[in-house]
PyMOL Python script that loads the backbone (N, CA, C, O; Angstrom):
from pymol import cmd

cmd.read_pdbstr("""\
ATOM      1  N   UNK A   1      84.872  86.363 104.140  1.00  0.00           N
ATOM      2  CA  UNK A   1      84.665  87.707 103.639  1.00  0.00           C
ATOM      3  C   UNK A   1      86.041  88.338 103.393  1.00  0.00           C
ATOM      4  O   UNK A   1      86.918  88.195 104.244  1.00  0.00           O
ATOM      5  N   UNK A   2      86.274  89.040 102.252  1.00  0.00           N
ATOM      6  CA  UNK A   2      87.449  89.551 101.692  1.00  0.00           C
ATOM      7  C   UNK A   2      87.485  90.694 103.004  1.00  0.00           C
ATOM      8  O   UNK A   2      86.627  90.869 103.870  1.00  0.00           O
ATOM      9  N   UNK A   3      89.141  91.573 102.763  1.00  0.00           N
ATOM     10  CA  UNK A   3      89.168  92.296 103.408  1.00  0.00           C
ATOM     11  C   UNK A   3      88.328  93.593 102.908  1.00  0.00           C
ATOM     12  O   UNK A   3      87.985  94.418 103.754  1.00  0.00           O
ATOM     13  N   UNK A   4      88.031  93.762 101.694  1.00  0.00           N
ATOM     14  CA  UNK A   4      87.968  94.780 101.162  1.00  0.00           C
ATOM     15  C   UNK A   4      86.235  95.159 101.599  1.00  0.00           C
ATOM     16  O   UNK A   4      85.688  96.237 101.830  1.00  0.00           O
ATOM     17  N   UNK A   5      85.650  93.579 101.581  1.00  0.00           N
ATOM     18  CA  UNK A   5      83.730  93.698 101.533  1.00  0.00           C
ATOM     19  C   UNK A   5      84.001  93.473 103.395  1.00  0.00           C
ATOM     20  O   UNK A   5      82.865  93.268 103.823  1.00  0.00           O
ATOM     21  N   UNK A   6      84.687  93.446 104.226  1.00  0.00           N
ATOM     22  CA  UNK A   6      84.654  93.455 105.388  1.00  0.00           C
ATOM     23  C   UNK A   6      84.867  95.310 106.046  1.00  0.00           C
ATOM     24  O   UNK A   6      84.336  95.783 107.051  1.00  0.00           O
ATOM     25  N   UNK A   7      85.841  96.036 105.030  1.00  0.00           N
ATOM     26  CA  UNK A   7      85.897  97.272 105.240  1.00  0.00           C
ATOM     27  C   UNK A   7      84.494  98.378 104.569  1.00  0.00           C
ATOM     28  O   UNK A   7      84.087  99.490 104.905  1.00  0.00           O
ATOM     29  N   UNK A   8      84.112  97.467 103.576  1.00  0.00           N
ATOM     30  CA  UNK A   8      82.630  98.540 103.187  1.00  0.00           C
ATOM     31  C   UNK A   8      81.672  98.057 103.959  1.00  0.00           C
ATOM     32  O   UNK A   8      80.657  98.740 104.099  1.00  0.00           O
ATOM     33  N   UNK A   9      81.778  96.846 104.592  1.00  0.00           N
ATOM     34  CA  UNK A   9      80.669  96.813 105.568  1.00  0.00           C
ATOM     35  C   UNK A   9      80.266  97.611 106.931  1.00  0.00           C
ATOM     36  O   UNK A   9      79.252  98.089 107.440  1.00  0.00           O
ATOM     37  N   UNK A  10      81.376  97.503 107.165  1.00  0.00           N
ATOM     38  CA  UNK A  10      81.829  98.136 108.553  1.00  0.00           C
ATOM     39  C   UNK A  10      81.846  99.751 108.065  1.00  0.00           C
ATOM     40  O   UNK A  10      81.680 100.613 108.928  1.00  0.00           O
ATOM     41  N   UNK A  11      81.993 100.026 107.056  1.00  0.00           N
ATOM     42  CA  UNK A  11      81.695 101.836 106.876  1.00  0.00           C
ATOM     43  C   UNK A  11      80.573 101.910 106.525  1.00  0.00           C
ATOM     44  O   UNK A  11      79.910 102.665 107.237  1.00  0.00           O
ATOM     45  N   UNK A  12      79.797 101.238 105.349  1.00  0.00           N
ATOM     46  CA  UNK A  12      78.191 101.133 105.536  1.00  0.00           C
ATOM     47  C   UNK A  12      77.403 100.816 106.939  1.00  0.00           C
ATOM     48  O   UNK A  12      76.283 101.322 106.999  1.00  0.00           O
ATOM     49  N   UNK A  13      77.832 100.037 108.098  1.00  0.00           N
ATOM     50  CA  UNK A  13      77.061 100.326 109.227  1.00  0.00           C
ATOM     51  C   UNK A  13      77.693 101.542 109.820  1.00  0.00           C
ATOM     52  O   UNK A  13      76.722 102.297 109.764  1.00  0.00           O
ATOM     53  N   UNK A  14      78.295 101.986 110.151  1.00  0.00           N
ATOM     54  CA  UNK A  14      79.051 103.373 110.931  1.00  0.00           C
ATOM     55  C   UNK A  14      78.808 104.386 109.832  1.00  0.00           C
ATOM     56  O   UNK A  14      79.469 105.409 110.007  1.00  0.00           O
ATOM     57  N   UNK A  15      78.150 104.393 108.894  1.00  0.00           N
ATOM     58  CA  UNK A  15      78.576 105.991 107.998  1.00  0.00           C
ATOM     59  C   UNK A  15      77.847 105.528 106.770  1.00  0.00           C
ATOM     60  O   UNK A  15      78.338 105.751 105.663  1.00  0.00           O
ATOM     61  N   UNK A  16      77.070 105.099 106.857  1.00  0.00           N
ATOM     62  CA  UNK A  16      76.069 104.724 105.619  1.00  0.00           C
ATOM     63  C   UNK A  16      74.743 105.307 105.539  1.00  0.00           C
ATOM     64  O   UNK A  16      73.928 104.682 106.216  1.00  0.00           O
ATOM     65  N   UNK A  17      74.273 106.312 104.920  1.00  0.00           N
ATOM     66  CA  UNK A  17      72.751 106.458 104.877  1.00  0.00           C
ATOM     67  C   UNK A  17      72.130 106.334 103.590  1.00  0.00           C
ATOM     68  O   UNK A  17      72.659 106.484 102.489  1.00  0.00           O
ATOM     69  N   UNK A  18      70.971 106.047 103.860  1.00  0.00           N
ATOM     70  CA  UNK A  18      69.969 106.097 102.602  1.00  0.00           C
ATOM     71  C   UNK A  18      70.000 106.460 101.542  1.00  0.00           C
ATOM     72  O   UNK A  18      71.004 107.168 101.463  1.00  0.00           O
ATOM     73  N   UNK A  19      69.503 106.424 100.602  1.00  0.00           N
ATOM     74  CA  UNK A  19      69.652 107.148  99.156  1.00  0.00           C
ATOM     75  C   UNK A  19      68.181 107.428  98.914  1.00  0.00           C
ATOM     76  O   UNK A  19      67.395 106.485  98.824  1.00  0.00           O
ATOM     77  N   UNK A  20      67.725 108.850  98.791  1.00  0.00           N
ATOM     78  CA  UNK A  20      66.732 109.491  98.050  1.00  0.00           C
ATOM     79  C   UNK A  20      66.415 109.008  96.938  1.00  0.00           C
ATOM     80  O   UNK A  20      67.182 109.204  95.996  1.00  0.00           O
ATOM     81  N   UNK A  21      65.086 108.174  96.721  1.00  0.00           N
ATOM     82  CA  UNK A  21      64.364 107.841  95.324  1.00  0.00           C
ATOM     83  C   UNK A  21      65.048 108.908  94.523  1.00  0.00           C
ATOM     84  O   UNK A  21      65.864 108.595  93.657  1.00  0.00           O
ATOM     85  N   UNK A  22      64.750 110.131  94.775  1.00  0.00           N
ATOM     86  CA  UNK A  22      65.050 111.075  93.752  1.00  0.00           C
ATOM     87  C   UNK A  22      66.469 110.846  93.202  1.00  0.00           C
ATOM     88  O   UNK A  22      66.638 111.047  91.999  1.00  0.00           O
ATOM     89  N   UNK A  23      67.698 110.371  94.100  1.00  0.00           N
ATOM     90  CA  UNK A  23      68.408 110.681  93.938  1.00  0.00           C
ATOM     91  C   UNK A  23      69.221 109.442  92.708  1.00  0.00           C
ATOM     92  O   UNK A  23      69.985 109.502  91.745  1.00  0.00           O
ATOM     93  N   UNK A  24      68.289 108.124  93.689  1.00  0.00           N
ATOM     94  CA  UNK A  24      68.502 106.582  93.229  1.00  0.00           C
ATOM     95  C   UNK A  24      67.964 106.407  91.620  1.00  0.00           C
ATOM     96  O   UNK A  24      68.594 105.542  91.013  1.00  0.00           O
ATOM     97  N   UNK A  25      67.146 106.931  91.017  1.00  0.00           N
ATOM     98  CA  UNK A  25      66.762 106.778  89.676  1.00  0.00           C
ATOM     99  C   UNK A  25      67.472 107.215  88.840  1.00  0.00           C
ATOM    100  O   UNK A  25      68.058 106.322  88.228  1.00  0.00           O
ATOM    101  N   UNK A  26      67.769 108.511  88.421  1.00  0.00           N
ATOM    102  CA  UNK A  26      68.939 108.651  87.750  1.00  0.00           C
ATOM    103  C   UNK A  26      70.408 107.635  87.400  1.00  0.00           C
ATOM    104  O   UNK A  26      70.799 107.160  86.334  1.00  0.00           O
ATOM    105  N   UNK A  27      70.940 107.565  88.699  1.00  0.00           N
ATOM    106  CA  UNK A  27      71.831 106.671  88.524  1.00  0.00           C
ATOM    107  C   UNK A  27      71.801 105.255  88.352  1.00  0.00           C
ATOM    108  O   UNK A  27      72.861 104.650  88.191  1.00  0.00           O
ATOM    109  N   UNK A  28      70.334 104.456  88.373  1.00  0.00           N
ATOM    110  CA  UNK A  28      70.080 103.405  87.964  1.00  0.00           C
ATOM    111  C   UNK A  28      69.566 103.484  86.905  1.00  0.00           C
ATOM    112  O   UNK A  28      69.525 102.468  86.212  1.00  0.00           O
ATOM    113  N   UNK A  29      68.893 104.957  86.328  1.00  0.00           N
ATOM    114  CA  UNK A  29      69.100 104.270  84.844  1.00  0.00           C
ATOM    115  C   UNK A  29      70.175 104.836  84.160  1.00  0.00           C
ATOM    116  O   UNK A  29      69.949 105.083  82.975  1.00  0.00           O
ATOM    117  N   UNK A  30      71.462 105.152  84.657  1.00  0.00           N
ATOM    118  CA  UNK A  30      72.719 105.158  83.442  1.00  0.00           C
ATOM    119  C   UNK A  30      73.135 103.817  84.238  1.00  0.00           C
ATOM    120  O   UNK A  30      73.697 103.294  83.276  1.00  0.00           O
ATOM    121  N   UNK A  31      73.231 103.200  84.908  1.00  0.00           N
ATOM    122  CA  UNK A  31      74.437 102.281  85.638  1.00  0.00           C
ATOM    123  C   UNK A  31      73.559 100.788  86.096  1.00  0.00           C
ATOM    124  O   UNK A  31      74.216  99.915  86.662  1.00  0.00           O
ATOM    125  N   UNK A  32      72.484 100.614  85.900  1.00  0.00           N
ATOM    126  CA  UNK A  32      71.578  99.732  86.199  1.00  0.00           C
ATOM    127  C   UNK A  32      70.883  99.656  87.581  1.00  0.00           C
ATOM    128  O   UNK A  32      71.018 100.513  88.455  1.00  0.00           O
ATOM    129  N   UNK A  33      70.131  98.547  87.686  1.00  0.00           N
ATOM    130  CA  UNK A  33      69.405  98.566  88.901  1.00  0.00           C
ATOM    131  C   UNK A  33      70.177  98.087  89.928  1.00  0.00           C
ATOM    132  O   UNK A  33      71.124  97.326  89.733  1.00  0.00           O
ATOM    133  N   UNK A  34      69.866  98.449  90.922  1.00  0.00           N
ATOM    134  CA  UNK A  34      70.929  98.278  92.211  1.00  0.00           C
ATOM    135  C   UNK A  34      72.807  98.696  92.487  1.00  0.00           C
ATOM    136  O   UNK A  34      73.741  98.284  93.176  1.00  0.00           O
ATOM    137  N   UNK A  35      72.555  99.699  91.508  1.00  0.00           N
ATOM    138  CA  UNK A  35      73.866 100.398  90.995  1.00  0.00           C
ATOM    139  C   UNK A  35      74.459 101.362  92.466  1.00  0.00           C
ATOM    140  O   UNK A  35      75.584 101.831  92.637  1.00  0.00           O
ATOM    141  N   UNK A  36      73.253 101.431  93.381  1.00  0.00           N
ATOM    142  CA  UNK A  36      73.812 102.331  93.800  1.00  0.00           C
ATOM    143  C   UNK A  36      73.437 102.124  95.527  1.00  0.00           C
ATOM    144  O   UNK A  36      72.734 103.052  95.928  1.00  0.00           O
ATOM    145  N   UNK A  37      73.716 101.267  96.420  1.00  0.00           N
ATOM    146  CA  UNK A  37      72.957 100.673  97.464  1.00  0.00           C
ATOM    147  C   UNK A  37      73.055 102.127  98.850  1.00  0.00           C
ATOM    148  O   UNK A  37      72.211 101.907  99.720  1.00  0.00           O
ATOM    149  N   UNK A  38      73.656 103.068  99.049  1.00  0.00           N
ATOM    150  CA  UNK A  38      73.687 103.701 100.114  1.00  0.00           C
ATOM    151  C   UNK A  38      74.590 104.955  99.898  1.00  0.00           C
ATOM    152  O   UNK A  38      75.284 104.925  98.882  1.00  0.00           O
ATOM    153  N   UNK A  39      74.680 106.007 100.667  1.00  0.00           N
ATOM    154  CA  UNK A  39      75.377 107.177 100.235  1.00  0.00           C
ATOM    155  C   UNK A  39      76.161 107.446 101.869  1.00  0.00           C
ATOM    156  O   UNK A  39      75.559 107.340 102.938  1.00  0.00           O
ATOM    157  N   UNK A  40      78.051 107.914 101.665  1.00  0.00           N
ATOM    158  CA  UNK A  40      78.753 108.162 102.867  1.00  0.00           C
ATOM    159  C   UNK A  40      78.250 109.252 103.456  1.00  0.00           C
ATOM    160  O   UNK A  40      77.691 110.017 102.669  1.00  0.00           O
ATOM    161  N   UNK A  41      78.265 109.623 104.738  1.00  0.00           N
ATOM    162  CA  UNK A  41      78.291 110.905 105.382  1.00  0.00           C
ATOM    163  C   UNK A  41      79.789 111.170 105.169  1.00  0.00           C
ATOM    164  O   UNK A  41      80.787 110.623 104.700  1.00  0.00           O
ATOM    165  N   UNK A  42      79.327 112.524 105.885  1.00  0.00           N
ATOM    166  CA  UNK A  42      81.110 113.253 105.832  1.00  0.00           C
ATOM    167  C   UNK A  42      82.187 112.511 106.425  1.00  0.00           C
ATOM    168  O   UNK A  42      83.261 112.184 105.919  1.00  0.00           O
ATOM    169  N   UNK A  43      81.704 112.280 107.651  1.00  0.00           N
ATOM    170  CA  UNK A  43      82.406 111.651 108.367  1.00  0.00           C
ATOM    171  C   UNK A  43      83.278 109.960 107.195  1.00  0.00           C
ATOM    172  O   UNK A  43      84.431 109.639 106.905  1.00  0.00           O
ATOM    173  N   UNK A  44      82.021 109.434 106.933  1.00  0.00           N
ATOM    174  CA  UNK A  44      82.391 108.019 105.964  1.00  0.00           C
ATOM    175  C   UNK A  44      83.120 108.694 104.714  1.00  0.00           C
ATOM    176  O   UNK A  44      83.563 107.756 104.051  1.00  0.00           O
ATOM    177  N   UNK A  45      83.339 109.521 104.294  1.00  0.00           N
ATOM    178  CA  UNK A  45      84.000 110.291 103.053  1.00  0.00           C
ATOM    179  C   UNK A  45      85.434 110.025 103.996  1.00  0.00           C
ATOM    180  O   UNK A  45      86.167 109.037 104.049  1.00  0.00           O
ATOM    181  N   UNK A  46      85.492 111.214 104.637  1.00  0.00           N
ATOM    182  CA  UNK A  46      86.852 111.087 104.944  1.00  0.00           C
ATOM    183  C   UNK A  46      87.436 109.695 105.483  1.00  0.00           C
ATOM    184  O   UNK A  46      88.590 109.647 105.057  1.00  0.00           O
ATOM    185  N   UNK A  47      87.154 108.519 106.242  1.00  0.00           N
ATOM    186  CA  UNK A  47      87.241 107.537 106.705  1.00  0.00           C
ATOM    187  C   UNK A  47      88.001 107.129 105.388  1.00  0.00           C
ATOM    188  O   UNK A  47      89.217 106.976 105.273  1.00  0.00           O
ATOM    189  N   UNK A  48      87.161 107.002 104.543  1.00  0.00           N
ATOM    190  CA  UNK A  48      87.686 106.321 103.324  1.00  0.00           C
ATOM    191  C   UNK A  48      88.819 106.914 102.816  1.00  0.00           C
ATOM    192  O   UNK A  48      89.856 106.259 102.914  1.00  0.00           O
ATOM    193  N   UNK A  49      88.873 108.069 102.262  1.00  0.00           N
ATOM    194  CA  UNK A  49      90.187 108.785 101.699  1.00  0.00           C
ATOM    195  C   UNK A  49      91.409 108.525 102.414  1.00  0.00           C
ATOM    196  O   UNK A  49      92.513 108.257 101.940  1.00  0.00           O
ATOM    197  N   UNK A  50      90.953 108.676 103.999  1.00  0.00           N
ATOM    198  CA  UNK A  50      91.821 108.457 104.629  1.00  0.00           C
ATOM    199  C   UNK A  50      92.925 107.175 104.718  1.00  0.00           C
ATOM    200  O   UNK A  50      94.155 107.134 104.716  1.00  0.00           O
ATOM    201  N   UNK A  51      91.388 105.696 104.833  1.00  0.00           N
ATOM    202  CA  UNK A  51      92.292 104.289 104.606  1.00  0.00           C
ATOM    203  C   UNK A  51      93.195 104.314 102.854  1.00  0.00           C
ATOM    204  O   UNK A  51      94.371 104.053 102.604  1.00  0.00           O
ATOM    205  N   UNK A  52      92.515 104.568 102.289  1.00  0.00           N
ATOM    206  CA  UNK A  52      92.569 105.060 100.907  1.00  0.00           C
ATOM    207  C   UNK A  52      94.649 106.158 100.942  1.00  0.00           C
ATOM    208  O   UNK A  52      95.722 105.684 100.568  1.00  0.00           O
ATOM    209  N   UNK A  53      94.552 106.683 101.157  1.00  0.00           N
ATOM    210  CA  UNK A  53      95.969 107.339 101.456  1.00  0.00           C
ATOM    211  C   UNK A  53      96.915 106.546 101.971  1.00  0.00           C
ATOM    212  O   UNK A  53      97.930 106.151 101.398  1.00  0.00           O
ATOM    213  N   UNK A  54      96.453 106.250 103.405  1.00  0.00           N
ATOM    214  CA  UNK A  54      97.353 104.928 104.170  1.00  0.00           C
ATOM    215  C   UNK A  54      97.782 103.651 103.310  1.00  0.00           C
ATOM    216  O   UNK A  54      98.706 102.921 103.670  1.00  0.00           O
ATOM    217  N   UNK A  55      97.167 103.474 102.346  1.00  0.00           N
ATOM    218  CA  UNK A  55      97.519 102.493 101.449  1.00  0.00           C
ATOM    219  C   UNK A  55      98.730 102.510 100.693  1.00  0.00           C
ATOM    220  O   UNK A  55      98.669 103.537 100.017  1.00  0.00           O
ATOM    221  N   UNK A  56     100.047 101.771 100.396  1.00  0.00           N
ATOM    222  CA  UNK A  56     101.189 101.725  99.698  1.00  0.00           C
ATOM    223  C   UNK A  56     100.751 101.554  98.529  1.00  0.00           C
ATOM    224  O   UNK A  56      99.839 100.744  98.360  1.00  0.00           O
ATOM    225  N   UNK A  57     101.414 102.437  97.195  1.00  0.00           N
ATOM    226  CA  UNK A  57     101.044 101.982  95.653  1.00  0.00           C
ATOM    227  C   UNK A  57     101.579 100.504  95.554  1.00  0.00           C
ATOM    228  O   UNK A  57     102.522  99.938  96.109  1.00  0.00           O
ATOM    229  N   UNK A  58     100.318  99.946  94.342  1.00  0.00           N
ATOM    230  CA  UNK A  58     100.546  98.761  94.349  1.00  0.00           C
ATOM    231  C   UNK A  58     100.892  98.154  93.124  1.00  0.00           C
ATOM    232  O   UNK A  58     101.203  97.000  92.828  1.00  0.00           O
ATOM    233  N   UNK A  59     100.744  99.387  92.364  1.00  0.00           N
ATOM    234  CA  UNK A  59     100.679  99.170  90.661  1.00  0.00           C
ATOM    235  C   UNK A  59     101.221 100.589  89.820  1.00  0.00           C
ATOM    236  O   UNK A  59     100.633 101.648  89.601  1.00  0.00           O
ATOM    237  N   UNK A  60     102.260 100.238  89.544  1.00  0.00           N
ATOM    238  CA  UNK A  60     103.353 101.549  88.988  1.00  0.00           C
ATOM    239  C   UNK A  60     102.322 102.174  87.424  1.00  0.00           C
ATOM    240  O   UNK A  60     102.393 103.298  86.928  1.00  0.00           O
ATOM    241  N   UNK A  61     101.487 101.074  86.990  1.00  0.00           N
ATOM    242  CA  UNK A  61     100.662 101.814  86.319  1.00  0.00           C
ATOM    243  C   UNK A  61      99.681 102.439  86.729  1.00  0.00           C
ATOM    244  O   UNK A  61      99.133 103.038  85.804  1.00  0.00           O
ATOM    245  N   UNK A  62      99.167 102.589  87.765  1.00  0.00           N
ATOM    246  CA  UNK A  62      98.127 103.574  88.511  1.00  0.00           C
ATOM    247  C   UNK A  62      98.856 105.076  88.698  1.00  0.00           C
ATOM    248  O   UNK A  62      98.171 106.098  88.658  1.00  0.00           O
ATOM    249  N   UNK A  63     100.191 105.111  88.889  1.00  0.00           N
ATOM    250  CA  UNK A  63     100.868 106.130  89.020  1.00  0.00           C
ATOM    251  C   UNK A  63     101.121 107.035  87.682  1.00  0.00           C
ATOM    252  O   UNK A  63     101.363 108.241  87.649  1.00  0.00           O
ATOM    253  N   UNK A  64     101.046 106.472  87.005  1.00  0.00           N
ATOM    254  CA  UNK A  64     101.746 107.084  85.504  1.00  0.00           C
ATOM    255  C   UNK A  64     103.087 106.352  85.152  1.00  0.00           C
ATOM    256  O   UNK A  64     104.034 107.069  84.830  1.00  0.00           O
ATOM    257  N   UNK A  65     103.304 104.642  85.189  1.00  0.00           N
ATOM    258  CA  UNK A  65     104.172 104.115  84.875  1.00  0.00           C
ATOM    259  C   UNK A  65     105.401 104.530  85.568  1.00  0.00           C
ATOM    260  O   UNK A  65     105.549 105.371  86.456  1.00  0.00           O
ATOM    261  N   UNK A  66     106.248 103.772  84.981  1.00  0.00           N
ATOM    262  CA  UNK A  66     107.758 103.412  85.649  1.00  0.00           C
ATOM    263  C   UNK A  66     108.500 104.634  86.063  1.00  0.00           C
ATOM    264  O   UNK A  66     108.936 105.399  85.202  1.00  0.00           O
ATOM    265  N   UNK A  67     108.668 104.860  87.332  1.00  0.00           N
ATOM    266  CA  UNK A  67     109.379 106.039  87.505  1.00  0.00           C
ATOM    267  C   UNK A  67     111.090 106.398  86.851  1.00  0.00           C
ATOM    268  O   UNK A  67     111.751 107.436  86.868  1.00  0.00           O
ATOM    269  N   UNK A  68     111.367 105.095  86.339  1.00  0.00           N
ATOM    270  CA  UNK A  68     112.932 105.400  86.276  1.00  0.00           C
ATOM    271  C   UNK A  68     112.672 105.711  84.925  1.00  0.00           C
ATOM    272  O   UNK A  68     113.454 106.581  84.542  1.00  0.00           O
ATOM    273  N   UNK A  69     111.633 105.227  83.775  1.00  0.00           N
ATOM    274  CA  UNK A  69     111.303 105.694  82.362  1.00  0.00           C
ATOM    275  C   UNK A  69     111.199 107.202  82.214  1.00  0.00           C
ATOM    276  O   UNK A  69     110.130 107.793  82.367  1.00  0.00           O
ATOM    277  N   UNK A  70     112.678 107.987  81.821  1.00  0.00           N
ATOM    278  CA  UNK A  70     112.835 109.198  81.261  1.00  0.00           C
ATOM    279  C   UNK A  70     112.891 109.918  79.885  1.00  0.00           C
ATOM    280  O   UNK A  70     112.713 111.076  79.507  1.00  0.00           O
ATOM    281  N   UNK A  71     113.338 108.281  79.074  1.00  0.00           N
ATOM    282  CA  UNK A  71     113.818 108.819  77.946  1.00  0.00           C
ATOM    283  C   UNK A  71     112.403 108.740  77.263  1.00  0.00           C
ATOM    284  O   UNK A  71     111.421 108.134  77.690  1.00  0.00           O
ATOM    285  N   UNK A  72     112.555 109.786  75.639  1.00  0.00           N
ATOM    286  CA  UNK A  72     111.250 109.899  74.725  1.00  0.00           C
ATOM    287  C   UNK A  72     110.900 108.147  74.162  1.00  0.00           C
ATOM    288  O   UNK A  72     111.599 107.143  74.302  1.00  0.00           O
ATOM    289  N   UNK A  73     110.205 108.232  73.823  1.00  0.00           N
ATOM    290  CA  UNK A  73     109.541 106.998  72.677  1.00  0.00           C
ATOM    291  C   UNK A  73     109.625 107.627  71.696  1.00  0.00           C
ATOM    292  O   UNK A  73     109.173 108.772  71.691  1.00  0.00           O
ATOM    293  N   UNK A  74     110.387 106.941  70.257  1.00  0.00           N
ATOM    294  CA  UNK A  74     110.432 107.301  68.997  1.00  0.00           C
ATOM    295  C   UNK A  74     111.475 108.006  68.400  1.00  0.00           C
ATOM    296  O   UNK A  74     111.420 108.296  67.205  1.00  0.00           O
TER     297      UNK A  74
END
""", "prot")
cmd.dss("prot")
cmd.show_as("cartoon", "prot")
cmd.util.cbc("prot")
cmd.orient("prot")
């Protein structure tokens, strides 16, 4: 198991609840069926943001490219 499906597991049992039919149809029909398996509590929101922050950038294009790139294009 990757690290990544070992960390949504472990927050889906500690901080995972149900999803409301009501809530589950909509988003399976823009995103397909099984689009949408469980919803965080508060607690699992912040958990995440949190590992999510603790994380070092890993990709200078997620940032808005190369920090030392000052000059214009063109």
């Amino acid at each position: 198991m990757s690290k990544n499906a070992a960390f949504c597991a472990a927050l889906k049992s500690s901080n995972g609840v149900a999803v409301d039919p009501a809530e589950r149809q909509p988003v399976e029909a823009d995103l397909g069926a099984d689009a949408i398996q469980y919803k965080l509590t508060p607690a699992g929101l912040r958990q995440l943001f949190q590992s999510l922050s603790d994380q070092p950038p890993s990709d200078q294009s997620l940032s808005g490219g190369n920090p030392a790139d000052t000059g214009s294009r063109g």
